[in-house]
C-alpha positions in Angstrom: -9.7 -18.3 0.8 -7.6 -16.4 3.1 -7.5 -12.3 3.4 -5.4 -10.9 6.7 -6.4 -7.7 6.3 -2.9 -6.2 5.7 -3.1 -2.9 4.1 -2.1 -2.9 0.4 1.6 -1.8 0.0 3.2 -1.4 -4.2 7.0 -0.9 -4.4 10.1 -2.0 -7.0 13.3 -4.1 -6.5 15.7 -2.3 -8.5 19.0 -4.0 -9.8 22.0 -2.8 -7.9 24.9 -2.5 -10.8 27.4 -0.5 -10.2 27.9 0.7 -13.9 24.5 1.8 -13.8 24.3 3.3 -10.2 22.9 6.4 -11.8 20.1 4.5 -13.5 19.0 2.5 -10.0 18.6 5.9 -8.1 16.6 7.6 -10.8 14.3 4.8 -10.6 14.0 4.6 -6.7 13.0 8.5 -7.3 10.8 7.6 -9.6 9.5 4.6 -7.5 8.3 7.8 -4.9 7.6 10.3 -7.3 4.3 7.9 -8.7 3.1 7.3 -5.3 4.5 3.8 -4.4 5.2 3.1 -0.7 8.4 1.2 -1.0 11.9 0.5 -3.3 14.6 -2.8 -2.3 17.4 -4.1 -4.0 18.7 -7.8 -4.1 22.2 -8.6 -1.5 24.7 -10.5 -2.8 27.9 -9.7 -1.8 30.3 -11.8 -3.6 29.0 -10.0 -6.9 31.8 -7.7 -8.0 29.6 -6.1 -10.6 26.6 -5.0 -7.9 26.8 -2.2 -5.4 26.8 -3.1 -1.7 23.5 -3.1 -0.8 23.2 -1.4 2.3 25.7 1.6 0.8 22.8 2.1 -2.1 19.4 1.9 0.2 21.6 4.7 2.1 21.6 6.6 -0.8 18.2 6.1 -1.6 17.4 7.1 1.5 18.9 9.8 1.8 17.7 11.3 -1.7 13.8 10.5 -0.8 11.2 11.3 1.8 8.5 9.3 2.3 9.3 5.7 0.4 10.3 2.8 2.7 13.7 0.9 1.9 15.1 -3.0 2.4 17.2 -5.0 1.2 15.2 -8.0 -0.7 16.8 -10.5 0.8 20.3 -9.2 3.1 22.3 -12.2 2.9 23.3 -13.5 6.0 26.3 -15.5 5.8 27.7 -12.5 4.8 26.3 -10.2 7.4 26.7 -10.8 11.1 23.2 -10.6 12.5 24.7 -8.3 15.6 26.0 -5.7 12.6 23.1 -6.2 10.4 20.6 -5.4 13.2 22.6 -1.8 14.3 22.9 -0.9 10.3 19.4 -1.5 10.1 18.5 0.8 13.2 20.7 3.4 12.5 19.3 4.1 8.7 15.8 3.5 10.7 17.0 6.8 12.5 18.2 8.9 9.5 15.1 8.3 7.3 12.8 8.8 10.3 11.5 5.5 10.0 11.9 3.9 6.5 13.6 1.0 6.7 12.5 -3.0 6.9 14.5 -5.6 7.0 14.4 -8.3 4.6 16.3 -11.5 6.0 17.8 -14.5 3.9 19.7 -18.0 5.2 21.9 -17.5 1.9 22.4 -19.4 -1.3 25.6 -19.6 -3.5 27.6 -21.0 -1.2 30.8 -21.4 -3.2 30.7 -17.7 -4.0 29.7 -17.2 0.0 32.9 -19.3 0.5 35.1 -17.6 -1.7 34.3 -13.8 0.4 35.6 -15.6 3.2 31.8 -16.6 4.5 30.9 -20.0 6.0 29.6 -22.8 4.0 26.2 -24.3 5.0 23.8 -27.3 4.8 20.2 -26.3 4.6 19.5 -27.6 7.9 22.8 -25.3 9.3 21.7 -22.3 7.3 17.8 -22.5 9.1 19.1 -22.8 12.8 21.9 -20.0 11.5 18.8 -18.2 10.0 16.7 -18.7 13.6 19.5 -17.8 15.6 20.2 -14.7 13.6 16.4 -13.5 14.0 17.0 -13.9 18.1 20.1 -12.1 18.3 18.6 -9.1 16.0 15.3 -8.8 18.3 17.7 -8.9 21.4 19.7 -5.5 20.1 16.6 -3.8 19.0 15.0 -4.4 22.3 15.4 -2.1 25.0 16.9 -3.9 28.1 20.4 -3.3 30.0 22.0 -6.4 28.1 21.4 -9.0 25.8 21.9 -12.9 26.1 21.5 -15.0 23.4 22.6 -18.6 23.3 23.0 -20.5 20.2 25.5 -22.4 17.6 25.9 -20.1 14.8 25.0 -16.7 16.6 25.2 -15.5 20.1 25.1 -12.7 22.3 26.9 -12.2 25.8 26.3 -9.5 27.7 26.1 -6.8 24.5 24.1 -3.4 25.1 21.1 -3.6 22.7 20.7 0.1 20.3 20.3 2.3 18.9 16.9 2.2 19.2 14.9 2.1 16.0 12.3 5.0 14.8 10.0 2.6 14.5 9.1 -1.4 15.1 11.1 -3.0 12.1 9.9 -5.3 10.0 12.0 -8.5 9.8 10.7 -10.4 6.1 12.2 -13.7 5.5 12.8 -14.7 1.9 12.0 -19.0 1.7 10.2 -21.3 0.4 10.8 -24.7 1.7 8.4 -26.7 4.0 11.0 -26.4 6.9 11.8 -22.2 6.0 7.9 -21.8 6.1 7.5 -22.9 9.6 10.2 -20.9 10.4 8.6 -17.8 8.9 5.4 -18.9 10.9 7.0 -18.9 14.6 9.5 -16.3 14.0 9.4 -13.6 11.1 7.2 -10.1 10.9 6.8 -11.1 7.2 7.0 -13.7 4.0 9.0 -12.4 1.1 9.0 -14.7 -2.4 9.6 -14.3 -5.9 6.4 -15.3 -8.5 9.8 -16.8 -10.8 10.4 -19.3 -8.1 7.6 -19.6 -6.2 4.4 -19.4 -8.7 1.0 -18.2 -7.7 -0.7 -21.7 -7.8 1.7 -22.6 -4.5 0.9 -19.9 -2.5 -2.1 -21.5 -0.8 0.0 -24.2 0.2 2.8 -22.1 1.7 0.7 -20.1 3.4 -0.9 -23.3 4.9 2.3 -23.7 6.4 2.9 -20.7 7.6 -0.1 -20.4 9.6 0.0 -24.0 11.0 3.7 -22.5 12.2 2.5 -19.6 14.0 -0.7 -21.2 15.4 1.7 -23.9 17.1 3.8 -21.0 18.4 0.9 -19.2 20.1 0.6 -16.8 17.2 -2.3 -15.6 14.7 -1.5 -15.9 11.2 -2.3 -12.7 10.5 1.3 -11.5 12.1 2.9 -12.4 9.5 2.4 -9.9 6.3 3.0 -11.8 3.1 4.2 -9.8 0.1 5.4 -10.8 -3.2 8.3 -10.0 -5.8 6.7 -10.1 -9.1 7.2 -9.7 -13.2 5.6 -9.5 -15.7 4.2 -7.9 -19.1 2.1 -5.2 -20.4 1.2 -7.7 -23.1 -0.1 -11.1 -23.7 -3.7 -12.2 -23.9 -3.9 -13.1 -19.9 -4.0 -16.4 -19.8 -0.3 -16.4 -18.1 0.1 -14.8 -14.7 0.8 -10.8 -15.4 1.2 -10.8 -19.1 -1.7 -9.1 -20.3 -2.8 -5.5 -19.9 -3.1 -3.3 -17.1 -6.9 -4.9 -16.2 -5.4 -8.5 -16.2 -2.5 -7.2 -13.5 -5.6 -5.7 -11.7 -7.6 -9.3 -11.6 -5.1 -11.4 -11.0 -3.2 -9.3 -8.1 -6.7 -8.5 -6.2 -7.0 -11.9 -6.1 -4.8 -12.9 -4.6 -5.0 -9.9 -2.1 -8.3 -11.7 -1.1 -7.3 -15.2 -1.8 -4.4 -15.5 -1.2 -3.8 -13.0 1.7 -0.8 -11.3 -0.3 -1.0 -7.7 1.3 2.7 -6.0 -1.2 3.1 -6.1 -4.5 6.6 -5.7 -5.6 7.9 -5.6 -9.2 11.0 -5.9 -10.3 12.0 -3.3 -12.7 15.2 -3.3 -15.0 17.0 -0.3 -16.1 14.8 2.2 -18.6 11.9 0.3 -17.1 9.9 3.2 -16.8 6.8 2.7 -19.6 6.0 -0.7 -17.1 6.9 0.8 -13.8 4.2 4.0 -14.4 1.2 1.6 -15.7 2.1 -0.5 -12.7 2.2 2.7 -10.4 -0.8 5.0 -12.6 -2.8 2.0 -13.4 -2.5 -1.2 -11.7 -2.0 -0.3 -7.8 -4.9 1.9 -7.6 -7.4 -0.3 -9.1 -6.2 -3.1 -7.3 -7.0 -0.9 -4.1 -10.4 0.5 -4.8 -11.1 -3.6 -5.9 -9.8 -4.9 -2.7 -11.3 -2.5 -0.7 -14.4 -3.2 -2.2 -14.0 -7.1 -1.3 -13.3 -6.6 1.8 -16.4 -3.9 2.5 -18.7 -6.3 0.7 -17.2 -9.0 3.3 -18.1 -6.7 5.9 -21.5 -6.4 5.2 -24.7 -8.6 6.7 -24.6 -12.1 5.7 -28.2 -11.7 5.6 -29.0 -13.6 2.4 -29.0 -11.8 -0.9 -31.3 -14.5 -3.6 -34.1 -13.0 -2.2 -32.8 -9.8 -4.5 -33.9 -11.7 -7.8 -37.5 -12.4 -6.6 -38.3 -8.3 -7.0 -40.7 -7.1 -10.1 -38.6 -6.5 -12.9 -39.5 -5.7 -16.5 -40.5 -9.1 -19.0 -37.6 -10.5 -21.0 -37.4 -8.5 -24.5 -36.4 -10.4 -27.8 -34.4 -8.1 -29.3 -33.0 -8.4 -32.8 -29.2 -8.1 -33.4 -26.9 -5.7 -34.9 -24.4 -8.3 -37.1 -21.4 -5.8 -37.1 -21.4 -6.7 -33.2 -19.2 -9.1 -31.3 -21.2 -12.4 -31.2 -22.5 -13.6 -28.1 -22.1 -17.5 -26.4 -26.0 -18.4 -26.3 -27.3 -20.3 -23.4 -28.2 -23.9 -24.8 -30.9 -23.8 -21.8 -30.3 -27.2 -21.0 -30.3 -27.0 -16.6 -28.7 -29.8 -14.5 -30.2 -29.0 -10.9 -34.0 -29.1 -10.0 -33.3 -25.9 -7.9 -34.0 -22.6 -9.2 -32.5 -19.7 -7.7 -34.6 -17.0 -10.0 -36.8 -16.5 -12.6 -35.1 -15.8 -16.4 -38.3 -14.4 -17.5 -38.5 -11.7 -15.0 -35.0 -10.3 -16.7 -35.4 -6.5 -17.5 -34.0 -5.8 -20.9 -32.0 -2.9 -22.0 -32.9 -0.6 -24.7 -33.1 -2.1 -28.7 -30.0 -2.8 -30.6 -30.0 -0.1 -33.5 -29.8 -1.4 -36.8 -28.6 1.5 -38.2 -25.2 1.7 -36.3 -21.7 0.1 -37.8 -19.5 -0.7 -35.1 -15.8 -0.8 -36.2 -13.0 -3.4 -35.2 -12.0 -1.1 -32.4 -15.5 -0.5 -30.8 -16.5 -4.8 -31.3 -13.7 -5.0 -29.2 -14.9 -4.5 -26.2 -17.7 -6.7 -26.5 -15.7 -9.3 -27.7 -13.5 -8.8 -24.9 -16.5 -9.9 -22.4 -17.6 -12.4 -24.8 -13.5 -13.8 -24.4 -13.0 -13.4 -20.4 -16.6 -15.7 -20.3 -15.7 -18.0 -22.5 -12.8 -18.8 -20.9 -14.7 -19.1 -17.4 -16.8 -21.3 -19.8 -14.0 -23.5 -20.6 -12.8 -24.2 -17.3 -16.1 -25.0 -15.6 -16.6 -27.5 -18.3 -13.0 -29.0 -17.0 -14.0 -28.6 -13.6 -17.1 -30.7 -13.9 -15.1 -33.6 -16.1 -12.7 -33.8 -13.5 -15.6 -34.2 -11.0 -17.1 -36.9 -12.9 -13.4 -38.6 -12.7 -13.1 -38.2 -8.9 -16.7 -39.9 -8.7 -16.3 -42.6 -11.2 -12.8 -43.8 -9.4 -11.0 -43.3 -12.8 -9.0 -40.7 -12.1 -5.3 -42.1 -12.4 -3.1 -39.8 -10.2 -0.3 -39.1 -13.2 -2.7 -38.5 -16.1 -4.6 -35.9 -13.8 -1.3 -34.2 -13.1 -0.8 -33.6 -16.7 -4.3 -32.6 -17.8 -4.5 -30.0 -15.1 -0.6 -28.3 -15.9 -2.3 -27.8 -18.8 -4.8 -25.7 -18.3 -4.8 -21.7 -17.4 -5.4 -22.1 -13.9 -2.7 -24.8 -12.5 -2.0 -26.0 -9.4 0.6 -27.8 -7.5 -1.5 -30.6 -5.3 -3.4 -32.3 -8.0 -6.6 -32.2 -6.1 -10.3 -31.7 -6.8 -11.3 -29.4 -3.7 -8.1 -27.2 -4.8 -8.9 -26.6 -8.4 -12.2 -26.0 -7.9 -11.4 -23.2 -5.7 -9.3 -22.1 -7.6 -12.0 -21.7 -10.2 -14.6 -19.8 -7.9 -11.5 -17.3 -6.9 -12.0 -16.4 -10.6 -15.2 -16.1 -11.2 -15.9 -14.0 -7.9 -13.2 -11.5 -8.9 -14.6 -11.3 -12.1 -17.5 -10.1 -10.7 -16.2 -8.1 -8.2 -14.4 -6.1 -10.9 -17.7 -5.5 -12.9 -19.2 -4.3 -9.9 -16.9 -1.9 -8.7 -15.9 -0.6 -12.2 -17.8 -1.5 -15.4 -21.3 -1.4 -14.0 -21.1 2.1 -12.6 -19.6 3.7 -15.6 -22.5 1.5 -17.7 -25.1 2.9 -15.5 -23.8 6.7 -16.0 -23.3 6.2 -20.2 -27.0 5.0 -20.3 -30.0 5.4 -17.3 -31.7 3.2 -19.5 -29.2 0.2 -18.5 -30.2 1.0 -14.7 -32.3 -1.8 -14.0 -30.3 -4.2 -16.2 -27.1 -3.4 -14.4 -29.2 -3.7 -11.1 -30.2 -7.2 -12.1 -26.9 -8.1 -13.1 -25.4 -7.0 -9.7 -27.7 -8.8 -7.6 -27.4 -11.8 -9.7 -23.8 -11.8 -9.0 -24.4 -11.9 -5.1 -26.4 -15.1 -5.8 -23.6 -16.7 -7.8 -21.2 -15.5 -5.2 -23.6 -18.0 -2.7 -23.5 -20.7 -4.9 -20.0 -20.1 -4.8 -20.1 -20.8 -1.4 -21.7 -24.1 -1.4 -19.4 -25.4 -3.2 -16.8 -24.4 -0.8 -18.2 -26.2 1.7 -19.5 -29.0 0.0 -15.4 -29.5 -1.0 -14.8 -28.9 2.8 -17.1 -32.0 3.9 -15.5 -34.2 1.2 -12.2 -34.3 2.9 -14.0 -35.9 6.1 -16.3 -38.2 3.9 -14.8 -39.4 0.0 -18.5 -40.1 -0.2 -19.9 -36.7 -0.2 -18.6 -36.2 -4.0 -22.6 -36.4 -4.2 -22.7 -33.2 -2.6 -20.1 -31.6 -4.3 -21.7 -32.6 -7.9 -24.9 -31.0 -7.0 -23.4 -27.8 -6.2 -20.9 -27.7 -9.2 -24.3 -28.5 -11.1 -26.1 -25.5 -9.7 -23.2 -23.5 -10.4 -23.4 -24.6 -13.8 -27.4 -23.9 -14.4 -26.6 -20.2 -12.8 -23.2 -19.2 -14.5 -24.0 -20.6 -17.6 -27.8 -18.4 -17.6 -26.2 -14.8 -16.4 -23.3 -15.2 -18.8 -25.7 -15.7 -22.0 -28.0 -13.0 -20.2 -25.2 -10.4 -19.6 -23.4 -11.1 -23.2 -26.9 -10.2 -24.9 -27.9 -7.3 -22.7 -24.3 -5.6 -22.6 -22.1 -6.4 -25.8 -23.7 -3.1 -27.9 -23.9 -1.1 -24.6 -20.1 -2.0 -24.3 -19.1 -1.0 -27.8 -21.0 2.1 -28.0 -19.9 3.8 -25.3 -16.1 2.5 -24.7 -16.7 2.2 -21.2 -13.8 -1.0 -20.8 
């Protein structure tokens, strides 16, 4: 779990087509007038249909203020690196500072061919890449003359400026092993694209990435990482960003705190406006104010917080139910682990369900809603534990584990136990975070009679969040010693007694609260 503690940046990549050159700038105006921080548009050159991209980010420039623009990704074969780096330094001047510079090693090479370009093999098109990053620091620097050496780019004796307004941002767009290392030693930034690169690989790209910039006396947090994404106002969640605005929210944060993804960029088609306002209105600030709150909360003392759950709290209260409500996932109170973290009796209980009260389809909703988003966290722990039981009875044949787990809502692309169980406690914590930071103070404002129920809720969150950890590291000590799988099924056991308890408990305490007061 990796957060570099980039500040959160939202922007679009717009499509650059001529016939609808009108079109792209209203949306890069649009792109400031909702508060983003930055607009791009893709670079490819031999495309007779698309605008050249550096004319366009002039013009968007020149018709906005505050916005940042860059090209997402300038295609280099097409773009001498010693003419790329003064074009980039000059609009840097005009917009007083609002230009990056997103770098590619090129793709296409027939059409890169046919505009007179070079044609490259990968390995040529990485040193070019490399080279091209040199020679574009060198005229951006501020010595007498620059120097560089090198096959595919050079510089001999050539007077470095114009001076920049400000340090510029050099983002490489890649994604194989050899392109991440190179992003790790050499670039200010990681651009990819969720269609080519999915969520699930970002751990292992970053991996790379850091190892990279370790080796080359570097911190990994020098290289920002930001992501070109789409995706859907629609959809039930289970897919990455198609769902509604709250599922953006989730899954983006975490990977904000996960993932260390620090911009968020979608990619907007013409008339795109409906999606681009809920993603600038809706998404970006809650995904903020959630970060921010993750990060604060990782700020805090580690000092330990099960201790919370020993205070006096009010006896548990059978309640009876209203039946026009959503219905709740009991607790089969069946517990795996001799260790008990608190005491279920000692549960304060909200105020009665009334009888009297018919909640409509739209109000059982949002208890049903909750009822959904645990049952799903439900479904996957059950998975997580059968694949445990696999890993410990030997059984688990490499292929047939490859195909359960692309199956399921939470893939990912090594196959491994430590990784998908991870992956599952990223989840769950961000679940939680988001019910701290939103639900639970609009809960306790609706209803002061919810107070110490919503209390109780929160602080059994912080012990879950420490269970969370010891499964973390008893993963970590599994990949020294096969043996510890022990280790690891006690703590996914634990997990289990404790997730499985304050689901049931927050389900019966908050599904009527939910509904009466439309606080989702």
């Amino acid at each position: 779990m990796t957060d570099y503690g980039h500040d959160l940046s939202f922007g679009t990549f717009l499509p650059p087509d001529a016939a609808g050159a009108a079109e792209t700038l209203r949306l890069a105006a649009r792109t400031e007038e909702l508060g983003l921080d930055m607009t791009s548009v893709q670079d490819h050159p031999y495309q007779a249909r698309f605008l050249d991209a550096w004319t366009l980010l002039t013009a968007i420039a020149a018709q906005t203020e505050r916005i940042s623009v860059f090209p997402n990704v300038a295609n280099l074969p097409l773009r001498p690196p010693a003419v790329l780096a003064r074009a980039a330094a000059s609009l840097d001047l005009l917009s007083d500072g609002r230009v990056e510079l997103g770098l590619g090693a090129g793709a296409f090479w027939d059409a890169v061919a046919g505009m007179g370009g070079p044609r490259r093999s990968p390995a040529e098109s990485l040193k070019a890449l490399e080279e091209a990053i040199a020679v574009i620091r060198a005229l951006w620097s501020d010595e007498r003359s620059a120097r560089v050496g090198g096959e595919f780019y050079a510089l001999d004796g050539a007077h470095p400026g114009p001076g920049a307004a400000h340090d510029i941002g050099i983002w490489v767009g890649g994604y194989k092993p050899r392109m991440l290392a190179l992003v790790g030693r050499a670039a200010d930034g990681w651009l990819p694209s969720a269609p080519y690169l999915p969520p699930e690989q970002l751990g292992e790209a970053n991996r790379r990435i850091d190892e990279a910039a370790v080796a080359a006396g570097r911190r990994p947090e020098d290289v920002r990482r930001l992501y070109n994404i789409a995706g859907a106002f629609r959809g039930d969640g289970r897919e990455f960003l198609q769902g509604p605005p709250k599922v953006w929210v989730e899954q983006l944060a975490e990977l904000a705190v996960t993932e260390g993804m620090s911009a968020f960029i979608l990619m907007v088609s013409a008339g795109g406006d409906a999606d681009l306002e809920r993603f600038a209105l809706e998404v970006a600030p809650a995904v903020r104010e959630l970060v921010a709150a993750e990060r604060s909360h990782d700020d805090k003392s580690d000092t330990s917080v099960m201790s919370l759950i020993s205070e006096e709290s009010a006896p548990v209260v059978v309640q009876a139910r209203n039946d026009t409500l959503a219905t709740p996932t009991p607790d089969d109170g069946v517990r795996l682990s001799g260790e008990r973290l608190w005491d279920e009796a000692e549960r304060p209980a909200g105020p009665a369900s009334d009888l009297s009260v018919t909640y409509n389809a739209r109000q059982r909703a949002s208890g049903q809603h909750l009822v959904d988003v645990h049952n799903h966290l439900r479904q996957e722990l059950a998975q997580v534990r059968d694949l445990v039981d696999q890993v410990a009875a030997g059984a688990l044949d490499l292929g047939r584990a490859r195909s359960m787990i692309n199956t399921m809502a939470m893939r990912q692309n090594n196959w491994t136990l430590g990784t998908y169980c991870e992956s599952y406690c990223r989840v769950v914590t961000t679940h939680h975070t988001i019910e701290d930071v939103s639900l639970f103070p609009r809960l306790r404002a609706a209803d002061p009679r919810l107070v110490p129920v919503v209390d109780r809720l929160e602080a059994e969150h912080h012990v879950i969040a420490e269970v969370l950890e010891r499964v973390d590291a008893a993963l970590v000590a599994m990949v020294a010693d096969p043996e510890a799988i022990a280790k690891v099924r006690e703590a996914v056991d634990l997990l289990t007694d404790t997730l499985l308890s304050h689901l049931a408990y927050e389900e019966r305490e908050l599904i009527e609260p939910l509904s009466r007061y439309n606080v989702l």
